[in-house]
C-alpha positions as CSV (number, residue, x, y, z in Angstrom):
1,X,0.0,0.0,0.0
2,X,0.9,3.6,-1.1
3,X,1.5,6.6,1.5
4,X,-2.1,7.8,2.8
5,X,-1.7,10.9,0.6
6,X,-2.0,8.3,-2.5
7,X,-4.9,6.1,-0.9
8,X,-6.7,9.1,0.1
9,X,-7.3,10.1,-3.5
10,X,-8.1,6.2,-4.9
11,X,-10.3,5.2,-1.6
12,X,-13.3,5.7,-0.6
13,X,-13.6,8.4,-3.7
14,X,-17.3,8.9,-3.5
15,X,-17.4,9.7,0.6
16,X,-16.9,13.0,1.6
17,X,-14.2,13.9,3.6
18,X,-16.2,13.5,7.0
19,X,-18.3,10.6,7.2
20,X,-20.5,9.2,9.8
21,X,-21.3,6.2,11.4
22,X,-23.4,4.6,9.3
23,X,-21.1,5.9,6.2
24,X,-18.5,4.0,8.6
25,X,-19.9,1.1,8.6
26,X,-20.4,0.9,4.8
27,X,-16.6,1.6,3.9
28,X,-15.5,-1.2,5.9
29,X,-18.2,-3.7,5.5
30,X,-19.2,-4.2,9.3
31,X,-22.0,-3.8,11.6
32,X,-23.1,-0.7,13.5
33,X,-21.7,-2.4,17.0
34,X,-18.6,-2.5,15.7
35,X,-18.6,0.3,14.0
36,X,-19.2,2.1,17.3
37,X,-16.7,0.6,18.9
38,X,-14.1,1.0,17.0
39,X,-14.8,5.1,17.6
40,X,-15.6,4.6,21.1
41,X,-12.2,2.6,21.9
42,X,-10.4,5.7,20.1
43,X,-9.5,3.0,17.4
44,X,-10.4,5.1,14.7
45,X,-10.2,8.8,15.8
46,X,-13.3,10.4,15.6
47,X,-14.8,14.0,16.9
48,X,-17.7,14.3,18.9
49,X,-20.6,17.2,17.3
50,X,-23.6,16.7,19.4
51,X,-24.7,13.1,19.5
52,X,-23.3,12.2,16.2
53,X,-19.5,11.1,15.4
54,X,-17.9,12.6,12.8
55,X,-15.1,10.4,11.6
56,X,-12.4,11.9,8.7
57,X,-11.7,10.0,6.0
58,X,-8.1,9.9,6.1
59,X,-8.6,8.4,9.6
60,X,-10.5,5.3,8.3
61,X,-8.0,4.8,5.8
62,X,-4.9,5.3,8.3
63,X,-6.8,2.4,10.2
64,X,-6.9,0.0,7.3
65,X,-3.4,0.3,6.5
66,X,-2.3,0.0,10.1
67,X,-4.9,-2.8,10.3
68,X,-3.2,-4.2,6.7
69,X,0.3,-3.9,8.2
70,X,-0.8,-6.3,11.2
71,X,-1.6,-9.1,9.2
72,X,1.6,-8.7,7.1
């Protein structure tokens, strides 16, 4: 895999650069538990603007390289 700058421009290409949970949940293919979790445990960074999450993109990506890197 590439340098996040690269991915960040070939992944994920049609969500915006803030997604949400649900939006989460789609770009990795999980459920919504897990999907929470992984924000809640600070496993993918996320901010807090209310009661919703607001994840970054480039966070979701740094997560499935690291995750990618693991398995190596």
């Amino acid at each position: 895999m590439g340098t996040i700058k690269e991915n960040y421009q070939m992944m994920f290409t049609s969500y915006p650069d803030l997604v949400d949970i649900k939006q989460l949940k789609e770009m990795l293919g999980i459920g919504i538990t897990l999907a929470y979790r992984l924000v809640k445990n600070n496993t993918i960074q996320a901010l807090k603007v209310g009661r919703e999450y607001k994840i970054p993109k480039r966070n979701v990506i740094s997560y499935l390289i690291s995750e990618n890197k693991t398995t190596d």
